[in-house]
C-alpha positions in Angstrom: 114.6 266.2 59.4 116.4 263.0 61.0 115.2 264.7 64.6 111.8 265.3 63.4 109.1 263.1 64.7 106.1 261.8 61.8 103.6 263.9 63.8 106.0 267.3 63.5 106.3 266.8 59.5 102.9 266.5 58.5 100.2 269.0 61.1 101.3 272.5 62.4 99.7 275.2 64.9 96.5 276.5 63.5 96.0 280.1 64.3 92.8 281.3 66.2 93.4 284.0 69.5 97.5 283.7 68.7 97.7 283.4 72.3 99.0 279.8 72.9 101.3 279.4 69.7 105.0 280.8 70.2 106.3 282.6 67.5 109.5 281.9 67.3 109.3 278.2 68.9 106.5 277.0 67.6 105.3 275.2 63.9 102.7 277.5 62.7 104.5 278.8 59.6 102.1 277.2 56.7 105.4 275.7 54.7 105.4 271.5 54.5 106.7 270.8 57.2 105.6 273.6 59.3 108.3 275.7 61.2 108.3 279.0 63.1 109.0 282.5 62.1 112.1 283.1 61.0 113.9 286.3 63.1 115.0 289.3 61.8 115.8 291.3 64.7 118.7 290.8 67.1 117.1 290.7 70.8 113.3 289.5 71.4 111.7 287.5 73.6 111.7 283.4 72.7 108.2 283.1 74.1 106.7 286.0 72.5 103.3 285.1 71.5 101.3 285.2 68.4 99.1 287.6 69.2 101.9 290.1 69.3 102.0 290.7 65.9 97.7 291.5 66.0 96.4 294.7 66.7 93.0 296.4 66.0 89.1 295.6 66.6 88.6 293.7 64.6 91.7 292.4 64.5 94.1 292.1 62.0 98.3 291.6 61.0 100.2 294.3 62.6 102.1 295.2 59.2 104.8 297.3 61.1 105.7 294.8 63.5 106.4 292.0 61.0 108.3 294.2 59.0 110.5 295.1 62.2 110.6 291.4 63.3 110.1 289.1 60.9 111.9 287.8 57.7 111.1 289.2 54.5 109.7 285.6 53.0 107.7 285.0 56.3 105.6 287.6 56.1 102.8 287.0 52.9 102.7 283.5 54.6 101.8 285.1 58.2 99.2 287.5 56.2 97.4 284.9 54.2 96.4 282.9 57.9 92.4 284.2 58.8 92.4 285.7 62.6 89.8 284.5 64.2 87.8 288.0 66.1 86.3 286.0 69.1 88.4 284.1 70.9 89.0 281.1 70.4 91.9 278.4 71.3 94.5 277.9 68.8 94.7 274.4 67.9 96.6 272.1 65.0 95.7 271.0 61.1 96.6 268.8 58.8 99.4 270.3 56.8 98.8 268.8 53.2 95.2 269.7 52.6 94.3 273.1 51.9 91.7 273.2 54.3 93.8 271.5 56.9 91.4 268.3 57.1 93.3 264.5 57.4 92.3 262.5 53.6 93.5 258.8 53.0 94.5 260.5 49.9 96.9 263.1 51.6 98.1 260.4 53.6 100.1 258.4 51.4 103.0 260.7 51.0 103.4 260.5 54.7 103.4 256.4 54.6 105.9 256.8 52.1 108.1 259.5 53.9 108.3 257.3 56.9 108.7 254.1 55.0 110.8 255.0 52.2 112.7 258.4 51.9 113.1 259.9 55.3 117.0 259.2 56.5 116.3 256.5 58.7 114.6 254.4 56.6 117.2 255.3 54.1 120.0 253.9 55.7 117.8 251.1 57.1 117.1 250.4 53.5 120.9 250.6 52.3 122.1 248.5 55.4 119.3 246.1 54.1 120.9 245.3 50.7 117.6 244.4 48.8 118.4 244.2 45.1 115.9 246.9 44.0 116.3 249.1 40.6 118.1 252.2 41.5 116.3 254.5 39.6 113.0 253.3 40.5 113.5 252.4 44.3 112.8 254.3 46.4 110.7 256.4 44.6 107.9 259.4 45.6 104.9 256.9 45.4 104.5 254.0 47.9 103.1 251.8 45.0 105.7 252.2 42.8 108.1 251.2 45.7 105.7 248.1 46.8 105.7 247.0 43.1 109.7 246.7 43.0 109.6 244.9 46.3 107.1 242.3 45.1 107.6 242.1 41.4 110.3 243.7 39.9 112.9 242.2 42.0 112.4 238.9 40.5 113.8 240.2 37.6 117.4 240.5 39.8 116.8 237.8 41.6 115.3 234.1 40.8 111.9 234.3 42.8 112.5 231.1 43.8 115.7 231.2 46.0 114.3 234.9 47.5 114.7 234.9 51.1 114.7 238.8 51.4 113.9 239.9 54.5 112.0 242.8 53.3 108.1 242.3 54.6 109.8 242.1 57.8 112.1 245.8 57.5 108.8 247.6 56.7 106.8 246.0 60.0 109.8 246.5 62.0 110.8 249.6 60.5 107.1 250.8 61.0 107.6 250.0 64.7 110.5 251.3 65.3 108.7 254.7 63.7 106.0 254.3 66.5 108.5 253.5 69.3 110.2 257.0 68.2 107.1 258.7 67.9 104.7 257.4 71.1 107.9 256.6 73.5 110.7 258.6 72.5 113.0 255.8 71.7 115.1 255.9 68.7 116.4 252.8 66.9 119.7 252.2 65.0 119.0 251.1 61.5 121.3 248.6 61.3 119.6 246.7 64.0 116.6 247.2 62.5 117.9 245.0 59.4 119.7 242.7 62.0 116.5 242.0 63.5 114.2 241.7 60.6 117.2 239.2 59.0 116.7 237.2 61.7 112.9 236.9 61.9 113.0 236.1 58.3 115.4 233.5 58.6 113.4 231.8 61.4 110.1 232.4 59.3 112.0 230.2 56.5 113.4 227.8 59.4 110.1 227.4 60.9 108.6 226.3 57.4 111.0 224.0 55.9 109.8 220.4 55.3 112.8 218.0 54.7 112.1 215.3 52.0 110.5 212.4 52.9 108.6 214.1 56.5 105.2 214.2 54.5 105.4 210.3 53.8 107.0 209.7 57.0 103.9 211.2 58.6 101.0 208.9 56.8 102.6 205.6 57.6 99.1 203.8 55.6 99.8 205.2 52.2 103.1 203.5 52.1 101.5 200.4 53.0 99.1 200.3 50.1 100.9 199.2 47.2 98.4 199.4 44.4 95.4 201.4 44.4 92.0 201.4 42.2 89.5 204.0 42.2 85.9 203.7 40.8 83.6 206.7 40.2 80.0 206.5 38.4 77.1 208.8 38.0 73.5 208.4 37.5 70.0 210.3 37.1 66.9 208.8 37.9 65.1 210.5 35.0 68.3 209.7 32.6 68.3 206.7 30.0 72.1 206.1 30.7 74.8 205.9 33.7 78.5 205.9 33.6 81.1 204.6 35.8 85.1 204.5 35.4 87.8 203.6 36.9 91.9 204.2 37.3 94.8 202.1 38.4 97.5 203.7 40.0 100.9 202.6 41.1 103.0 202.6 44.3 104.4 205.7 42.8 101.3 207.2 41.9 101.3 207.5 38.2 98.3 205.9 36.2 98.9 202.4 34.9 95.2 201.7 33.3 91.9 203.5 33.4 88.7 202.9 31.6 85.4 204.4 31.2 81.9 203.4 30.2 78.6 205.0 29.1 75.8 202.0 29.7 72.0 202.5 28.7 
């Protein structure tokens, strides 16, 4: 599974002619994830095609040949794929829909695999250290793991002093799954972690305000050492106004105030 790519674990081969798809090499076995045939007999050719094991007008599973060929298992799964009788190019499906159409809905245990509970982001979560329930996280649902990243958590560690580096794993984990899958480069876990650590860290750097650099900054509002502020309101159709005021110290707590309704 490590060597799989995200593309290879969730679409496989969809048969039409048989003529493109390899038996024995390539994914058109309808299992999650999609393999190939599994081989029964000792010599035959590794590029035999699909359309060997077809025969008639119209056309249909040569029975004989899978039971010469193919492993016992394989063959109701081969039999319950629809031959298409004019010809037409074999092509791919989505594997976790029944009628091999992409949903959102289908989709989410394939953000969770890749985020979650295939073995790199396993030991990328291990290596990681994030003080997570261990018999909730990770779990099969991607809510249920985002909710112990976000919530849960807090209840191991005061929210207050979290520095986890976690929203940065999951974007750099995420490409790291895209550099593996669009450029063929794989990336070590642990520098995953090391990496997102280290964004984090500069994230927190990059927005930490020493005491004092707020006041420092507004060099007229520690020249004004007293401060009183009026406020009134009035209607032109109303028979009364009111008005108040406050008086507010260098330190900005309230010394006197007072208010009054006037006809």
């Amino acid at each position: 599974m490590a060597e799989k790519t995200l593309i290879e674990l969730v679409i496989r081969q969809k048969v039409h002619s048989g003529n493109e798809i390899r038996i024995w090499e390539d994914l058109w076995i309808p299992t999650m994830p999609a393999r190939p045939a599994r081989l029964i007999a000792p010599v035959v050719h590794p590029m035999l095609p699909v359309s060997d094991l077809m025969i008639g007008n119209p056309k249909r599973w040569n029975t004989q040949m899978l039971e010469n060929y193919v492993y016992q298992d394989d063959i109701p799964l081969i039999q319950s794929l629809a031959i298409s009788q004019d010809y037409h190019r074999d092509g791919y499906c989505w594997s976790y829909t029944k009628n091999g159409m992409y949903t959102v809905k289908s989709d989410d245990e394939t953000i969770n695999h890749a985020i979650f509970e295939c073995p790199p982001a396993l030991q990328t979560w291990a290596h990681a250290k994030t003080p997570t329930p261990p018999t909730l996280f990770p779990s099969g649902s991607h809510f249920t793991n985002i909710d112990c990243l976000l919530w849960r958590k807090n209840d191991i560690e005061d929210s207050e002093l979290d520095k986890d580096p976690y929203p940065w794993i999951i974007w750099y984990f995420w490409k790291a799954r895209n550099n593996k899958l669009f450029r063929g480069i794989d990336r070590d876990p642990l520098e995953t972690v090391r990496h997102a650590k280290s964004e984090c860290h500069a994230w927190f750097e990059a927005n930490h305000r020493p005491e004092g650099m707020v006041e420092a900054q507004n060099p007229e509002r520690a020249l004004i050492s007293e401060r009183c502020m009026i406020d009134g309101s009035w209607t032109h159709n109303a028979l009364f106004s009111g008005y108040r005021w406050t008086w507010i110290n260098p330190r900005g707590a309230t010394q006197l105030l007072g208010a009054r309704n006037q006809h």
